[in-house]
N, C-alpha and C positions, 0 to 999 in steps of 0.2 A: 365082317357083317356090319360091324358101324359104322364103318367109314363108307361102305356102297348105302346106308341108309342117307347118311349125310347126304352124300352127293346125289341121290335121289332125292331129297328135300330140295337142294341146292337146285337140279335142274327142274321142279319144278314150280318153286320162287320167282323161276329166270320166265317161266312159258305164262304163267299168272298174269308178271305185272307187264310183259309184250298183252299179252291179251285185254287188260285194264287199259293199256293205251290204244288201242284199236277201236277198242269201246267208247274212252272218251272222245279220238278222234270221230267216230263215228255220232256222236250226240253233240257233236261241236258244229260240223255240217247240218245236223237237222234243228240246232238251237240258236242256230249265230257262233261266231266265234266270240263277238264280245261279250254276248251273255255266258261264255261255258268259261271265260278267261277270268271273269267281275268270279262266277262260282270257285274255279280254282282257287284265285287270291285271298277271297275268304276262308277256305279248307284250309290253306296253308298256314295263313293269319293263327288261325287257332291249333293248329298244331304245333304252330312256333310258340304260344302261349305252355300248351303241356308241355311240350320240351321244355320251356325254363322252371316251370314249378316241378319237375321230376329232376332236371340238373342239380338245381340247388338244393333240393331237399335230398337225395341222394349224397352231394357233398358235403351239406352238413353229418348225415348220417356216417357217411365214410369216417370222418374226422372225428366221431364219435368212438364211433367202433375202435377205432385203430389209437386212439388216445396212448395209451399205455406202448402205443411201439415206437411213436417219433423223440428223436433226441430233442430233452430240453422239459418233457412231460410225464409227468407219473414218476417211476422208479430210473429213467433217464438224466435225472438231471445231474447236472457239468459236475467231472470229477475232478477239477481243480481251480484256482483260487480265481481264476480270471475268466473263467468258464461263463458263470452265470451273468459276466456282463457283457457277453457277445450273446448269450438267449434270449438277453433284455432285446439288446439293439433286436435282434432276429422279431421277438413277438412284438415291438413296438413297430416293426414294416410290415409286419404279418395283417395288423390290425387298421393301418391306416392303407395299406393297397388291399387290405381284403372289402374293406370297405369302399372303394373305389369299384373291386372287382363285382360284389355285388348292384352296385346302382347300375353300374355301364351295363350288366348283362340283365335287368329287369329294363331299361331305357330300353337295349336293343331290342329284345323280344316282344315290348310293347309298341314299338314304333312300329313292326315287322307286323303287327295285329290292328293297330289304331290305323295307319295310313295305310293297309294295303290297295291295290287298282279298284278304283270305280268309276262305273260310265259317267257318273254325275259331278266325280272329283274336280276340284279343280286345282293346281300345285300356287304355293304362293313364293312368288319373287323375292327370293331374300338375299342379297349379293354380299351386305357388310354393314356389320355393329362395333364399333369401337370398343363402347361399354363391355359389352358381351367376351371380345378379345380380351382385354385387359385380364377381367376377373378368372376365366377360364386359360390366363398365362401366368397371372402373379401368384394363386393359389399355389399350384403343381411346384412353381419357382422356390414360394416360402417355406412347402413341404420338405424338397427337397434339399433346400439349404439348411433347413433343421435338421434330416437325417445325415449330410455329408458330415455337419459341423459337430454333430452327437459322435458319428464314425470316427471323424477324425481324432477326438478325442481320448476313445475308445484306443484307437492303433496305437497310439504314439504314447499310452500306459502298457499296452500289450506285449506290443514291440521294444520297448526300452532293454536294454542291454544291463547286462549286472556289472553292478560294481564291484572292482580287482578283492576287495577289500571285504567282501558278503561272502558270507560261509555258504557255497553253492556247491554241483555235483556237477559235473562236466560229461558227455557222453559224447561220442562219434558215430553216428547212422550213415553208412553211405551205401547207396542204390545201385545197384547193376541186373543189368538181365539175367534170372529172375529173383530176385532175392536182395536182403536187407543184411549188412554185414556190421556188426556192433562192435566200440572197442569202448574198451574203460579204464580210467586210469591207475595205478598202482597205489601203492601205500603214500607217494607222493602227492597224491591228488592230482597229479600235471599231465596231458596226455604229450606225449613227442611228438619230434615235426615226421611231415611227410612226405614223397616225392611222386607222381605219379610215372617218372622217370625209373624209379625202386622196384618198383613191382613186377616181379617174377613167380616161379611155382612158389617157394619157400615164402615168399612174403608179399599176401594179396593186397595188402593195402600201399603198399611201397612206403613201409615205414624207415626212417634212416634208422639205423641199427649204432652210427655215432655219435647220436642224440644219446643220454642215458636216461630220458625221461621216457623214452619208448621202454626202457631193459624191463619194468616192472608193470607194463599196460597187459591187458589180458584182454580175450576176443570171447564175447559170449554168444550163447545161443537164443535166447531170451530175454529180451528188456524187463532187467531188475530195477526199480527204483522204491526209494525209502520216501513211507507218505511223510507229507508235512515239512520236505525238506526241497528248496528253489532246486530246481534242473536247467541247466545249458543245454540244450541237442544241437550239437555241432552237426548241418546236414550237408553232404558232398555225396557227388554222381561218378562211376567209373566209366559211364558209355552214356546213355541218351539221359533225356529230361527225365525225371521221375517228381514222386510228390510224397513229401513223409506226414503221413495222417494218424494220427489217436483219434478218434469220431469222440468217445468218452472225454474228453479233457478238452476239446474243441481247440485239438493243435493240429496243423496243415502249412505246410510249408515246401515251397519246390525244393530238390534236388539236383541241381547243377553241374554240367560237370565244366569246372574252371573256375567257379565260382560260387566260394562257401559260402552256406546262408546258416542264419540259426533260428531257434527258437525257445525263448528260455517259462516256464510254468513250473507251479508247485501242487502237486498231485494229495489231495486231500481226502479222498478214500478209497480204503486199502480193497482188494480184492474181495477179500472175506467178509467185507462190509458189506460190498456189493452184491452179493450172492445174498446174504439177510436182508439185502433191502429188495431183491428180487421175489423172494420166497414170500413176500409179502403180499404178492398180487397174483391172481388164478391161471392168468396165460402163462406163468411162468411155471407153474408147479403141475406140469404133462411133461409127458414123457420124449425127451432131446428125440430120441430115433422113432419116428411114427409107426414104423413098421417093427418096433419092438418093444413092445410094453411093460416087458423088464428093465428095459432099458431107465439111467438114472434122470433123474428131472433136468429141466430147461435151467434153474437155477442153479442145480449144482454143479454144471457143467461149464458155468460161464466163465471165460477171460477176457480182459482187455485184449485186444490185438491191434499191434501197427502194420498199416495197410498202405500199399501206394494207389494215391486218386489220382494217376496219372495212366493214361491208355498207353503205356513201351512197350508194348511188342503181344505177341501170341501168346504168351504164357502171364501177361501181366497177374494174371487171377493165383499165382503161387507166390506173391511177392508181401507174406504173411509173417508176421512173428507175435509171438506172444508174450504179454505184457503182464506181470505180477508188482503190482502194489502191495508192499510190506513194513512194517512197522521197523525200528531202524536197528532193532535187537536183531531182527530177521535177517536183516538186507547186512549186518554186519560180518553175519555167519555164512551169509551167504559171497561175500566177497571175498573171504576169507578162504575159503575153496576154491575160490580161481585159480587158476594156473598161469603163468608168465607167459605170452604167445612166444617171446624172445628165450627165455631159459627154458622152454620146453621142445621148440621146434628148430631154433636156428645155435643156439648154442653150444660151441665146441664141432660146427659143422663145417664146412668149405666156405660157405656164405657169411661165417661169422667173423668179420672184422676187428673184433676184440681180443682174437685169442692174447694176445698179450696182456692181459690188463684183467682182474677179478669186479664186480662191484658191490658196492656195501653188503648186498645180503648175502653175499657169495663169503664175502671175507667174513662177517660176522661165522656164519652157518661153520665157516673151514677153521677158523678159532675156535668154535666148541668142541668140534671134533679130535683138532688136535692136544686142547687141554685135558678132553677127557682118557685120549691115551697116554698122554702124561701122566696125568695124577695116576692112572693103575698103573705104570711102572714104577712109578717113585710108593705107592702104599701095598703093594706085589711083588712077589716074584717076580714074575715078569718084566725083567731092566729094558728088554728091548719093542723101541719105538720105531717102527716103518714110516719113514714118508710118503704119503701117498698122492704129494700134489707137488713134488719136488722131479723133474725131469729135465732131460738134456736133449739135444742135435741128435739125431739118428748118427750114431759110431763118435761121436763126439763127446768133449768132456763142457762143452759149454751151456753152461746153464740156461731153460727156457725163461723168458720173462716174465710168466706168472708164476715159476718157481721161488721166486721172490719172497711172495706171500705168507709161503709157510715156516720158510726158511727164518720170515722176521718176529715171527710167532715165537722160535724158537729161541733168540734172541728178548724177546722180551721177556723169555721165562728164566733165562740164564740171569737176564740184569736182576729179578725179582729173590734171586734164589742164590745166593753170594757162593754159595757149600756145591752148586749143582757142579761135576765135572760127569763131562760126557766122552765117549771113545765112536767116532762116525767110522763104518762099515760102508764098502761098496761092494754089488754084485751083480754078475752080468749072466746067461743063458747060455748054452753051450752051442749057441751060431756060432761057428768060426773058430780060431787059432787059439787054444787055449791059454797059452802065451799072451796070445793078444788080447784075453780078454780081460787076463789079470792085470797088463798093465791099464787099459781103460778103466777097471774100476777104481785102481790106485787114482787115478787120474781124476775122477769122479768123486771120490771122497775129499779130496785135495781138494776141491771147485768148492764145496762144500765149506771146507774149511776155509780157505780164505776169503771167503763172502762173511762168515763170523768173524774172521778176524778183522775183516773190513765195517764191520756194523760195532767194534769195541769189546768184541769178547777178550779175556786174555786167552795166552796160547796155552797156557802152562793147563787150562785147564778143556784143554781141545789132543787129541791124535785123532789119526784117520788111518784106513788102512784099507786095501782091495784086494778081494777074496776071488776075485774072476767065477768062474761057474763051479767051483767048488763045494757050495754049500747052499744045494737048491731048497730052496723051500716045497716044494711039488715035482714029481719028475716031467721032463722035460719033452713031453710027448704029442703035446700040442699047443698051437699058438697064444692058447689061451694059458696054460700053464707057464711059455716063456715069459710073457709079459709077466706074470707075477713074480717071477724070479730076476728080473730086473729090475732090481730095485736099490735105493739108497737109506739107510737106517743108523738111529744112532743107540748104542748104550749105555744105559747110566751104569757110570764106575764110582761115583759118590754123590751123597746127598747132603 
């Protein structure tokens, strides 16, 4: 029913102002045309007059009203350190082309009123003023050489790059259709290199995995960062152009893909701040869901979010993440629960490059573990020690390369412990010839053994010995119970 009322206003809007021209056509013939064209000119004259005084007074009123919603005003202003002197630059052009904007638009609406047609008019010859040139080119010129040369200044603090040497936070944002992918660095602080070459299902960023400054980088969902502390945003594109923007902290920077760019700020308050500084003013404290008046306030709801202000594709409007500024207790704790994207998803997998080799947190983590089953044999009943990261060749008695590791652990408990004599045990599942599997474990403890006696243990206080599938630990009735019964252990025989 509105819309047929609409369109019933609509057409008859349309038969009205046909009929107003008919009309004045018709009074134009019986008045002259150049008396009905001198009366038009005037009509128009002064309606071009109300239009300017309803423009402008309307747009000041706009800019009134709306105060409290543009970045830079009210409860908006820059949420970091270099913020506030890109809102200078912004209201210092605001002020000088607004002022521009209003003379030109009372000139034109007045000229459009003062000289409209008249039969008496006469137009005056005016071809060229030097004078007049100059002053209306060198003004605009000096205007402008004073915002380039203010800009310039402005960039080239904004833009400065940190020094190796500044306790900074390093972050990785990179763009693809549709979405923002974040990597952070580990306990190193150092994010690994990359390949765009790398990337596959198991690893989207194509990070090299024989870097080991990737082993401890972790992939978030949520840009964490700790207020009051310099940020690097390392930004890179996996498919088209994007644009990495914070609105709040007045960071915007493209998205390349081939071509990394960065952007380095220090973020000065914290989320929670922002919400109290929201709650402060009335448009804020209604309710986020209009159509739910349970619903929690505008302030409490708020976060930062990075957003791409670049038009990539149909879906560009999901290319969202959300942004929590935290004090550096928080952001500790919060780092702190990350997870290795590398020891979580690619480690110990087909993809993983390293199986040979442990790194630091791996070896520290497999040192504790094995000291702490030490020590309960050595102060327990309990003499016998399981290996549980010491392995061989499938049917092989040759030791894996990261069997190493534990293996030196146990050496280094021996140098510590002059009295320690141990008896190494081998045992295999009951796959196969049981013959054969006795001598593999003989074999296998043997390996065992002369890796110790190759690392300087004495012999005197080493045997080894292979029990083949004799003495399972679980019975033998599924894949998961053989693998536990293959296995290599030793007993303490003194202390």
């Amino acid at each position: 029913m509105t819309f047929l009322l609409v369109l019933l206003s609509l057409i008859l809007i349309v038969i009205i102002t046909i009929q107003i021209g008919k009309v004045t056509e018709l009074a134009a013939k019986i008045r002259g045309e150049e008396e009905m064209q001198e009366s038009v000119n005037k009509r128009q004259g002064v309606y071009m007059m109300v239009f300017m005084i309803a423009f402008l007074l309307l747009s000041a009123w706009s800019a009134y009203k709306y105060k409290f919603h543009y970045l830079g005003y009210g409860p908006w202003k820059a949420s970091s350190a270099h913020g506030q002197q890109i809102d200078t630059m912004f209201d210092l052009t605001l002020v000088i082309t607004g002022i521009v904007f209003v003379i030109t638009q009372i000139l034109l609406f007045y000229y459009a009123w003062r000289y409209s047609g008249r039969r008496s008019g006469k137009a005056l010859f005016f071809p060229h003023n030097t004078n007049l040139e100059i002053v209306w080119t060198a003004i605009p010129a000096v205007v402008m050489a004073f915002l380039v040369i203010k800009g310039l200044d402005a960039w080239n603090e904004i833009m400065a790059d940190v020094d190796p040497k500044e306790d900074y936070l390093e972050v990785e944002a990179t763009g693809f259709q549709f979405a923002w992918a974040l990597r952070y660095p580990g306990a190193d602080g150092q994010l690994g290199e990359k390949n765009y070459k790398m990337i596959n299902g198991s690893n989207p960023l194509g990070q090299n995995w024989l870097d080991e400054k990737n082993v401890d980088d972790f992939h978030a969902d949520e840009l964490v960062l700790p207020v009051g502390k310099k940020v690097r945003v390392r930004i890179t594109s996996k498919d088209v152009l994007h644009n990495f923007y914070l609105p709040h902290f007045r960071v915007k920077m493209d998205a390349i893909p081939g071509i990394p760019t960065y952007f380095v700020f220090t973020p000065t308050v914290t989320t929670d701040s922002m919400r109290m500084r929201l709650k402060q003013y009335p448009e804020y404290n209604v309710p986020a869901d209009p159509n739910d008046p349970e619903s929690k306030l505008k302030w409490e709801v708020f976060d930062y979010e990075l957003a791409c202000a670049e038009l990539c594709g149909n879906s560009h409007f999901a290319m969202r993440k959300t942004v929590r500024i935290v004090d550096e207790v928080e952001y500790m704790q919060w780092q702190a629960k990350q997870k290795s994207y590398y020891l979580s998803n690619v480690r110990w997998t087909e993809d993983d490059p390293n199986k040979d080799k442990l790194f630091g947190s791996e070896i520290e983590e497999r040192k504790e573990q094995f000291q702490e089953a030490l020590d309960t044999a050595l102060t327990t009943g309990k003499k016998t020690v399981q290996f549980n990261y010491v392995t061989f060749a499938t049917g092989s008695d040759k030791l894996t390369g990261v069997s190493r590791y534990e293996l030196d652990n146990l050496v280094n408990a021996m140098k510590e412990n002059k009295a320690l004599r141990i008896a190494l045990n081998g045992h295999t599942d009951d796959v196969g010839d049981p013959a054969g599997n006795l001598t593999l474990s003989q074999k296998r403890a043997t390996a065992v053994y002369n890796y110790l006696k190759s690392k300087g243990v004495a012999t005197e206080r080493l045997s080894s010995q292979g029990y083949g599938q004799t003495q399972p630990v679980v019975p033998n009735d599924s894949d998961e119970n053989r693998a536990k019964n293959r296995r290599t252990e030793f007993r303490v025989v003194a202390q």
